[in-house]
C-alpha positions as CSV (number, residue, x, y, z in Angstrom):
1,X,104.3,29.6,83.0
2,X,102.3,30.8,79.9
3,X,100.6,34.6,80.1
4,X,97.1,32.1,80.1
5,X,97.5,29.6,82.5
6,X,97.0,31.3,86.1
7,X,98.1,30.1,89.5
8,X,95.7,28.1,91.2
9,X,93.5,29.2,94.2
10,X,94.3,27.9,97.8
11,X,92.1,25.6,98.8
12,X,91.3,26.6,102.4
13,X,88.3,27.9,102.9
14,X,89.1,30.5,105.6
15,X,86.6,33.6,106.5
16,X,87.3,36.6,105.2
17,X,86.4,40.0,104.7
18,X,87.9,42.9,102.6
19,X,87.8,46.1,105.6
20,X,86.3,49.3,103.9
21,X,85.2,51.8,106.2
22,X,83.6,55.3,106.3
23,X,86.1,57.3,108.1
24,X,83.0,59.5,109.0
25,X,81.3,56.6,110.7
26,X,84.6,56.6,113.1
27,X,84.0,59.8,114.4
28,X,80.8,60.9,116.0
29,X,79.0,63.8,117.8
30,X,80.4,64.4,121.1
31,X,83.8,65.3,122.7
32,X,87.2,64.5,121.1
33,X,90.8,64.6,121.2
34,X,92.1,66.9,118.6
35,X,95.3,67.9,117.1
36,X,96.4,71.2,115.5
37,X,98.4,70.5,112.6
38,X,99.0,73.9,111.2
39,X,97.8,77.6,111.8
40,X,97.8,80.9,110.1
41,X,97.1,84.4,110.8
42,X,94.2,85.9,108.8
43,X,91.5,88.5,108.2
44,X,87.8,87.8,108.1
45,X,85.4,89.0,106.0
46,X,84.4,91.5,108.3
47,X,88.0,93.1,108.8
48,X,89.0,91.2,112.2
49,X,92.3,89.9,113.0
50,X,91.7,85.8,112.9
51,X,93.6,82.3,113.3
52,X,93.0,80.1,110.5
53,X,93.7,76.5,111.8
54,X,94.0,72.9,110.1
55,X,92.5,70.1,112.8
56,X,92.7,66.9,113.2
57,X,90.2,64.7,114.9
58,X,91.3,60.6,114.1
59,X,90.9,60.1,110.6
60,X,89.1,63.7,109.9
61,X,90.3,66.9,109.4
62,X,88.8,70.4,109.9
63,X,88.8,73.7,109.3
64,X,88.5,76.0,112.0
65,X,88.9,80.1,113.1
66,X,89.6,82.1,116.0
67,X,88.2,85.5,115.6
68,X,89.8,87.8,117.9
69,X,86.7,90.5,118.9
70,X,85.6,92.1,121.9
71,X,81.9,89.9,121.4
72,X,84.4,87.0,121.1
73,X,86.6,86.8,123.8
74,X,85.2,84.2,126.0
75,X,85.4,81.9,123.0
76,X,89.2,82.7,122.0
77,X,90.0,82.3,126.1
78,X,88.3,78.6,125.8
79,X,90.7,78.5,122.7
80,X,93.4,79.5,124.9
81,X,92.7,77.8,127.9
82,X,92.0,74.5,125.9
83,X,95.8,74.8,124.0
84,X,97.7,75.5,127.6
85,X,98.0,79.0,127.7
86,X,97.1,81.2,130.8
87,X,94.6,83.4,131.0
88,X,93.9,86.2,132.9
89,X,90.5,88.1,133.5
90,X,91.1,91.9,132.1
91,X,94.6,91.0,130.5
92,X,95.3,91.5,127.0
93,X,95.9,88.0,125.1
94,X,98.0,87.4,122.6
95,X,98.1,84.4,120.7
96,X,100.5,83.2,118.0
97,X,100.5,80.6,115.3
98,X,103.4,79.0,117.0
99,X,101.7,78.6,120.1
100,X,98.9,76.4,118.3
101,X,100.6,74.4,115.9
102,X,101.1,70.5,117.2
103,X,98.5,71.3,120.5
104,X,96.3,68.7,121.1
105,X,93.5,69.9,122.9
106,X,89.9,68.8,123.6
107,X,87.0,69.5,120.9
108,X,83.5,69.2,121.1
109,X,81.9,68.2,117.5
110,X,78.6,69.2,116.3
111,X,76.6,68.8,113.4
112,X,77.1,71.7,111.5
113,X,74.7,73.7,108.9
114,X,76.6,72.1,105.5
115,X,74.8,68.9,104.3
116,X,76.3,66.2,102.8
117,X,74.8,65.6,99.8
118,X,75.5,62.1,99.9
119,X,74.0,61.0,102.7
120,X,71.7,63.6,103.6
121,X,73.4,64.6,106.9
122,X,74.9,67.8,108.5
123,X,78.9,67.5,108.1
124,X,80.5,67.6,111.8
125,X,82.0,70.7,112.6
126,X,84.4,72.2,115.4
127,X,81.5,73.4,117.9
128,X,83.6,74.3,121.2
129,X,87.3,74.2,122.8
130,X,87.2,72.7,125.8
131,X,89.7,73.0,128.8
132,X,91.8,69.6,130.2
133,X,90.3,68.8,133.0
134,X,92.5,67.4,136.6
135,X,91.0,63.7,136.2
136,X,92.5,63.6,132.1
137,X,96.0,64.7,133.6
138,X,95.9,62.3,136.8
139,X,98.1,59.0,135.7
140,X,96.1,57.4,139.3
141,X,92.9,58.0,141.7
142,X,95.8,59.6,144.4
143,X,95.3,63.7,144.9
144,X,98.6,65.4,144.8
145,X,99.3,67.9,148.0
């Protein structure tokens, strides 16, 4: 067949529809599965012993720090709690990057302070950790004795 002679079109006239979507429409405010693809140690800014951790939430993926301080510590035990570790009220914790890496754990998202300049919204961000509750690890409505 000659380079100008091109095939012809199919003649059925069938709907169609080429997909594209936002993969920031998929996600919105609220409370999410996450996954915690990948976690180093670090140092903030202000000298404290941090995780540095890469998050998944469906299509997105976030940024987000555990900053291991005294004013803190409720926040790194929801971060605890949320990834399966124990804690324990007056205990030291120690958490290491292996013990994060491939969690899944529950997040709440937030709009955060960043604005996209785009569309003229606040960016979502990592606002809480959130423990598993019973009811998400039931598989039925029976209560175990």
């Amino acid at each position: 067949m000659p380079l100008s002679e091109s095939k012809p079109k199919p003649k059925h006239n069938m709907p169609s529809v080429k997909i594209e979507r936002s993969e920031q429409q998929s996600i919105t405010p609220g409370v999410h599965s996450a996954m915690i693809e990948n976690a180093v140690e670090a140092t903030s800014k202000a000298g404290n012993e941090m995780l540095k951790l890469e998050v998944k939430v469906g299509p997105l993926k976030f940024t987000s720090w555990v900053v291991f301080t005294s004013k803190n510590s409720n926040n790194v035990a929801d971060f605890a709690i949320a990834i399966g570790k124990k804690v324990v009220d007056g205990k030291t914790l120690v958490i290491e990057v292996e013990d994060c890496i491939g969690k899944t754990a529950k997040v709440e998202l937030a709009p955060g302070e960043r604005i996209n300049e785009k569309t003229g919204k606040p960016y979502l961000e990592i606002k809480r950790w959130l423990p598993s509750t019973t009811e998400d690890d039931l598989s039925s409505d029976e209560i175990p004795f």
